[in-house]
Structure formats: C-alpha cells, structure tokens
ROPAKE-43009 format. One record per residue: residue in one letter; x, y, z of N, C-alpha, C, O, CB in turn. Coordinates in steps of 0.05 Angstrom, whole numbers, padded with zeros to 5 digits, always signed. Glycine has a CB too. Layout:
// ROPAKE-43009
AXYZXYZXYZXYZXYZ/...
***
This chain:
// ROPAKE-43009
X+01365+01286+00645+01366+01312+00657+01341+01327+00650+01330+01328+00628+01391+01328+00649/X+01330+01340+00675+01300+01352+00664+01313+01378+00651+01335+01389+00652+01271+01361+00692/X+01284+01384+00637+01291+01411+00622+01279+01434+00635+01267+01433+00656+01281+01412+00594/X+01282+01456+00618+01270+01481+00632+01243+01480+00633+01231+01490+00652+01278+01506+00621/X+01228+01468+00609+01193+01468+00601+01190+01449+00624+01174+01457+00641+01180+01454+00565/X+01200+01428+00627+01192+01403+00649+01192+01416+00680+01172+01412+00694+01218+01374+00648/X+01210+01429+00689+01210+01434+00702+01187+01455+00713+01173+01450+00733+01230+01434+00700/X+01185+01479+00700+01159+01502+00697+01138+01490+00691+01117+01504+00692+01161+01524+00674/X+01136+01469+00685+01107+01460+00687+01100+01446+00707+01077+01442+00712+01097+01447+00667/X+01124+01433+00725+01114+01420+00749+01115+01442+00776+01102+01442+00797+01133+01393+00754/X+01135+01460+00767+01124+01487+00792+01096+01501+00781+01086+01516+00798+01151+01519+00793/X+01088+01499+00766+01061+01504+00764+01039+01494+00759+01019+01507+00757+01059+01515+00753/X+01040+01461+00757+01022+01440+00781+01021+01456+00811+01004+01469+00823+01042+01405+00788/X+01050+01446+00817+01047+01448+00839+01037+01481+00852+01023+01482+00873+01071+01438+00846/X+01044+01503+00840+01026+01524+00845+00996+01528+00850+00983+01539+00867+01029+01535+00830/X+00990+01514+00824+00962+01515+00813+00948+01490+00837+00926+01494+00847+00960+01505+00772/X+00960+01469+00841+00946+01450+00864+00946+01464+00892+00925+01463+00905+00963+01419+00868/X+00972+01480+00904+00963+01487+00924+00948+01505+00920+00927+01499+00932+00976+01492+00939/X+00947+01527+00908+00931+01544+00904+00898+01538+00911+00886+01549+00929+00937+01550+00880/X+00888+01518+00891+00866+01500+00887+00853+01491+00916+00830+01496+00923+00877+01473+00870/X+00876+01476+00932+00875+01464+00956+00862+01488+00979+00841+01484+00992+00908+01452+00963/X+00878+01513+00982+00874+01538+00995+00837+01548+00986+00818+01553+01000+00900+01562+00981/X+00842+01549+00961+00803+01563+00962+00789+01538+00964+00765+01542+00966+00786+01582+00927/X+00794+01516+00964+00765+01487+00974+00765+01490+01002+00743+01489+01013+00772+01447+00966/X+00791+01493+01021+00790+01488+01046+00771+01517+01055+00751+01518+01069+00821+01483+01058/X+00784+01533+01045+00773+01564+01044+00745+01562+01050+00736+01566+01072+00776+01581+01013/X+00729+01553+01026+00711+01540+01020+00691+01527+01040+00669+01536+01046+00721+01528+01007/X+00699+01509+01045+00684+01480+01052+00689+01479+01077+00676+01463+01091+00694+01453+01037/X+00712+01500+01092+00716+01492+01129+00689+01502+01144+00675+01491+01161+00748+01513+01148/X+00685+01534+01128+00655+01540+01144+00637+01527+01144+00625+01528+01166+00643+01559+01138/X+00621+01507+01117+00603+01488+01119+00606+01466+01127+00588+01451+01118+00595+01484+01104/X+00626+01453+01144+00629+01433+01157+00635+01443+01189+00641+01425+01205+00650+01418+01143/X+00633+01467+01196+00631+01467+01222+00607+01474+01225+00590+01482+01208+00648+01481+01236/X+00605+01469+01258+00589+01471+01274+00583+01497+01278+00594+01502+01299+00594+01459+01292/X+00571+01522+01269+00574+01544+01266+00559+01550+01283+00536+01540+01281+00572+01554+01245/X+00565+01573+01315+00554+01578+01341+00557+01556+01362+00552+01562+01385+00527+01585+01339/X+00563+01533+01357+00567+01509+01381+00581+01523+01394+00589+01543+01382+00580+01479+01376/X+00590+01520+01419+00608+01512+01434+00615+01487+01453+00601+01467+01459+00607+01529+01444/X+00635+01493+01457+00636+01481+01487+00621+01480+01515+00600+01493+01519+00652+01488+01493/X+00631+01468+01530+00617+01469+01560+00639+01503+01569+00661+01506+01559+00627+01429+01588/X+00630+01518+01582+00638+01550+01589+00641+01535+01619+00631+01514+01627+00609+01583+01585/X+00661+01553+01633+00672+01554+01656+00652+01559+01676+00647+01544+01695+00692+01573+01656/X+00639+01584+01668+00617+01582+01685+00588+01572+01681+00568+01584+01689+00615+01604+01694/X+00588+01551+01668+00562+01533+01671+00571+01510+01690+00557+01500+01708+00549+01519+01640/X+00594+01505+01683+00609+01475+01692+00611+01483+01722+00612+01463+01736+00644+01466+01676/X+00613+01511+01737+00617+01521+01765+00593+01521+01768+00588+01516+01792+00631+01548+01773/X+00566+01524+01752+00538+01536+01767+00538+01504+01773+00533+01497+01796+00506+01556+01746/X+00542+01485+01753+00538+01455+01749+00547+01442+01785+00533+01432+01802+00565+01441+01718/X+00580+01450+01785+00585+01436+01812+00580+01449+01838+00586+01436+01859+00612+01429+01813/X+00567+01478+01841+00564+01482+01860+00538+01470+01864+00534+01466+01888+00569+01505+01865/X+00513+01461+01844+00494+01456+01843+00491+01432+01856+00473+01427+01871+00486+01458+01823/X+00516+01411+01850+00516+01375+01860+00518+01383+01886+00501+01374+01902+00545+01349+01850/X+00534+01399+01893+00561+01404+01918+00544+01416+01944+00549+01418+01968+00590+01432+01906/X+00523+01424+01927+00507+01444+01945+00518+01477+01961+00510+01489+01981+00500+01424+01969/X+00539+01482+01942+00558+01499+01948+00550+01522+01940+00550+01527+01916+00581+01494+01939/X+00542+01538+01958+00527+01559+01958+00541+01586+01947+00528+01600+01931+00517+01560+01985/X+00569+01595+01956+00589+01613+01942+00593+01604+01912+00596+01620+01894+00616+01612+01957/X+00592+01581+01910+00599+01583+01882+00576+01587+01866+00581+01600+01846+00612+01560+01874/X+00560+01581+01868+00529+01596+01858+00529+01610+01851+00519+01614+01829+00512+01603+01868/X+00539+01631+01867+00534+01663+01876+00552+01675+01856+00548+01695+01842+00544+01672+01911/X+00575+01658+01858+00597+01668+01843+00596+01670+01814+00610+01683+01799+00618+01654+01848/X+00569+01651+01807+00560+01657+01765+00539+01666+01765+00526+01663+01744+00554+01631+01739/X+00527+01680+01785+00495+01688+01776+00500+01715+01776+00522+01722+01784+00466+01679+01798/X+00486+01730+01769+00475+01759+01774+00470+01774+01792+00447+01769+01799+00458+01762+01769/X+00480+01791+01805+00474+01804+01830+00447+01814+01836+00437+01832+01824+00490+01824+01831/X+00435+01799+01858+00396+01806+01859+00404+01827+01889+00424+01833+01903+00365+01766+01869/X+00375+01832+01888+00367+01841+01924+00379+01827+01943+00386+01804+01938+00338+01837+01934/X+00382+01844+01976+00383+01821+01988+00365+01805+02003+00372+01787+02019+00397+01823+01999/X+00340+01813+01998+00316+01798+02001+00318+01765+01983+00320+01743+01994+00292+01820+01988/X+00315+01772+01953+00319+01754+01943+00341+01723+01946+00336+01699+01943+00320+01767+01927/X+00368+01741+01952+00385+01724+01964+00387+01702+01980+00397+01679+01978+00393+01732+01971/X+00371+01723+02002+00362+01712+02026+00348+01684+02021+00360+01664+02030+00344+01732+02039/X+00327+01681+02010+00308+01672+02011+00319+01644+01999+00309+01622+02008+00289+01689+01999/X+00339+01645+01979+00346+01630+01955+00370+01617+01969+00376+01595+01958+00353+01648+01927/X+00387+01627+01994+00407+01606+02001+00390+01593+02021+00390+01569+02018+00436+01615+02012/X+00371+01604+02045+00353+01591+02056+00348+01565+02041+00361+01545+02045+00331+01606+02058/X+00331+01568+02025+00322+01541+02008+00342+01533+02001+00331+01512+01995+00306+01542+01984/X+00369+01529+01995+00385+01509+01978+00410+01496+02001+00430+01482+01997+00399+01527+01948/X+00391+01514+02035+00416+01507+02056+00404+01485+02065+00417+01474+02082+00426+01529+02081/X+00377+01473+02059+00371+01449+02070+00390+01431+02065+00404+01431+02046+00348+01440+02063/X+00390+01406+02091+00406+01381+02077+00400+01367+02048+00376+01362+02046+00402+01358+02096/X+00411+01360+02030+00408+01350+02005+00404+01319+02015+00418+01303+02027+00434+01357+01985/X+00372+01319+02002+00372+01282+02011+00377+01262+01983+00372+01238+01986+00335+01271+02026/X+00388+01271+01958+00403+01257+01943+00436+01256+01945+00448+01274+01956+00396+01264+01921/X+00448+01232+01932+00478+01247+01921+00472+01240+01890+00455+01227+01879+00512+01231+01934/X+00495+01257+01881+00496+01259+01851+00520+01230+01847+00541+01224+01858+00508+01296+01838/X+00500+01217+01821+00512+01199+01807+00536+01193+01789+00555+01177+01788+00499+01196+01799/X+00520+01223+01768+00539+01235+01751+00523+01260+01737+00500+01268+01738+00551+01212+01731/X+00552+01270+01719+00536+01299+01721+00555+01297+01696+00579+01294+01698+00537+01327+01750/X+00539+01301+01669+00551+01302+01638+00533+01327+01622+00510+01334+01623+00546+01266+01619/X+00553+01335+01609+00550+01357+01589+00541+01348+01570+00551+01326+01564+00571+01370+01580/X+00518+01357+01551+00502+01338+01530+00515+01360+01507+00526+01353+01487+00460+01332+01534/X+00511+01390+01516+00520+01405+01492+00511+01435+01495+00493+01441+01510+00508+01391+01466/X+00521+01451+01481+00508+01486+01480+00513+01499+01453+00519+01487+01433+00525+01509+01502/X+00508+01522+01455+00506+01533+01431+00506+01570+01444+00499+01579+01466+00476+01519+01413/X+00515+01584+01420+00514+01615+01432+00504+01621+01419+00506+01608+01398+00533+01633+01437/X+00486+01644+01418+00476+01657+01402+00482+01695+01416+00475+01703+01438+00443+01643+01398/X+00493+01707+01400+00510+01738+01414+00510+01727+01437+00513+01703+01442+00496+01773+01415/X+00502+01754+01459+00512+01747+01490+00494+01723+01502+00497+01721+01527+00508+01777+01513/X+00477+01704+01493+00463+01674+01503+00483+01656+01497+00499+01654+01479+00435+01663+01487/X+00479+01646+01515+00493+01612+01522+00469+01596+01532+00454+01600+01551+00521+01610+01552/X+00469+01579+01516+00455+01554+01528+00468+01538+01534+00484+01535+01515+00438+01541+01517/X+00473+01517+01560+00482+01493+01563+00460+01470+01567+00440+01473+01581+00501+01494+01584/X+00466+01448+01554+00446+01424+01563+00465+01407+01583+00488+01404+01576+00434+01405+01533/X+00455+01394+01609+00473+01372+01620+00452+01354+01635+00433+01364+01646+00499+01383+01641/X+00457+01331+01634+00450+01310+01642+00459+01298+01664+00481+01286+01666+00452+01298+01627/X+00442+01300+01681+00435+01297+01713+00432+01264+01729+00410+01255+01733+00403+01312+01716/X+00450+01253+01735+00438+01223+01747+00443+01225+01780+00466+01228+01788+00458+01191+01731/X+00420+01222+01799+00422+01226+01827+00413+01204+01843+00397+01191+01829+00408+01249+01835/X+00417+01192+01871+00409+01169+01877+00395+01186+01909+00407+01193+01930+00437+01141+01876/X+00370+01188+01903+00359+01193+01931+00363+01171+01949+00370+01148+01944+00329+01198+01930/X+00356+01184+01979+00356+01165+02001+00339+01147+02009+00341+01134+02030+00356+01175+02018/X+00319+01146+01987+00296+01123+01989+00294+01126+01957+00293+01145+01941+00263+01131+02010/X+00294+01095+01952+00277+01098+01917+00300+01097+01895+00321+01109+01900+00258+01135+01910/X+00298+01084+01874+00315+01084+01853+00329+01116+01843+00326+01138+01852+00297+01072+01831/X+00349+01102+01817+00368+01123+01818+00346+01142+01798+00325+01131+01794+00403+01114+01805/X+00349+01166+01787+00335+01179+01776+00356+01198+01769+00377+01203+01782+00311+01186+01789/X+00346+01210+01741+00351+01213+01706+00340+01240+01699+00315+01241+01696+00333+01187+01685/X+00354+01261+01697+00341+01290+01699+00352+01308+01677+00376+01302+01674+00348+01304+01728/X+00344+01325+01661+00358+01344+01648+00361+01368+01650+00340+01380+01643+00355+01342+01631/X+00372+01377+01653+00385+01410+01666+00397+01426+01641+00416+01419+01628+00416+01406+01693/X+00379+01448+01636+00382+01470+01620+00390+01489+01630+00376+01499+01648+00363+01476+01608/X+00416+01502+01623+00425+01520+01639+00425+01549+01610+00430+01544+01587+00460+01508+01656/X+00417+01577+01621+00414+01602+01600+00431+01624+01619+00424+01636+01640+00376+01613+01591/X+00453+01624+01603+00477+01644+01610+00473+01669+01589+00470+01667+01564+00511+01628+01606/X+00471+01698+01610+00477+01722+01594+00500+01726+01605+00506+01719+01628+00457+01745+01593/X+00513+01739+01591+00543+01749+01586+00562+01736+01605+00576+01748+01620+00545+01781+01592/X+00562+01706+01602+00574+01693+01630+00564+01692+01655+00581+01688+01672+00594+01703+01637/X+00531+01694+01666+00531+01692+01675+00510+01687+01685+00495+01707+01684+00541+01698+01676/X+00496+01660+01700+00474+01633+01695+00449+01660+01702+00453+01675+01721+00477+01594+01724/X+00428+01662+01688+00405+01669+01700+00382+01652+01698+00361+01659+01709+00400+01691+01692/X+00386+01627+01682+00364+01612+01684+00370+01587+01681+00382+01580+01661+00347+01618+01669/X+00361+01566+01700+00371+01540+01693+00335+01531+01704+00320+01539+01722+00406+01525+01713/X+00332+01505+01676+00296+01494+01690+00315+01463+01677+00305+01441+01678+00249+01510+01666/
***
C-alpha cells in the first residue's frame, strides 16, 4: 500500500514535469517557427487564376482602384488572344511583413510554337490587395 510521502512526491514529479514541459514548449515554439511566413492569401491565388484564365474581372477584383484611363488601357492589353496555355501554376512561398505580402509562384506555360517554358512570378500585396507582380 503506498504511503502518504510516496504518494506527494509523485504528485509533485508529476507537477514539477508538467510544469517544466509548459515553459520549454513556452520557450522553444517561437524559435522553431517560421516567424512572418505565411501561406498562399486568397487574393494572390485569385490575381494567380485570373492571370492563367485571362479573366479580366477577377483581376480587377484584387487590385487597387486606378483611373479610368489607366484601366482602359490595361484590359485592352490583356484582351488580346493568349497564345500560351498554362501548364501549371505552384506556390513556391510568401512572407508578411505589417500590411506587405509577398507571394512567390512558379509559372510553367506551353506556347503555340516552341517548347514548354519556366517562369517566376512575384506577386506584392498591400493590404490584400496585388499592386505589383514582375
């Protein structure tokens, strides 16, 4: 039969270990993450498929509200026929820094003449919403 000492000393292992357990994890979770990574954001992955899709509303729908000069000018150019299709279209990775988002994604397209070709697309989101992709 345990005793009373046997017993008080194994509730206070066991105190003293979880306890222990609580400040290492405490500890050690912030220096093992990825601190500012994120994920792929909703609206990079929309600027992403309206970009394959050639889908001009959805564009519109993560960028910034410009002139309508500017507008103009910018669905003009992207209403030509597209003489690639997209291969595949993968998320390499991002990171935030306050209201910046960067996304990186990786571009594979098969023009209508000529091998497949291998591109990388940087996309720079303020507050949700794409103002620069090179």
């Amino acid at each position: 039969m345990p005793t009373r000492a046997g017993i008080l000393r194994a509730a206070g292992s066991l105190l003293l270990g979880a306890l222990m357990g609580y400040v290492l994890t405490a500890f050690a979770a912030p220096m093992l993450m990825d601190v500012g990574g994120t994920g792929e954001t909703r609206q990079a992955r929309d600027y992403m498929l309206g970009f394959v899709q050639n889908n001009n509303e959805m564009l519109a729908s993560v960028t910034p509200g410009r002139d309508l000069v500017q507008r103009a000018v910018r669905l003009q150019a992207e209403g030509a026929p597209a003489s690639f299709k997209t291969v595949s279209l993968t998320f390499v990775g991002g990171r935030t820094i306050g209201p910046l988002t960067f996304q990186a994604y990786a571009v594979e397209i098969r023009p209508t003449s000529g091998p497949d070709r291998f591109f990388p697309l940087m996309l720079t989101l303020f507050n949700g919403k794409v103002v620069r992709s090179e």
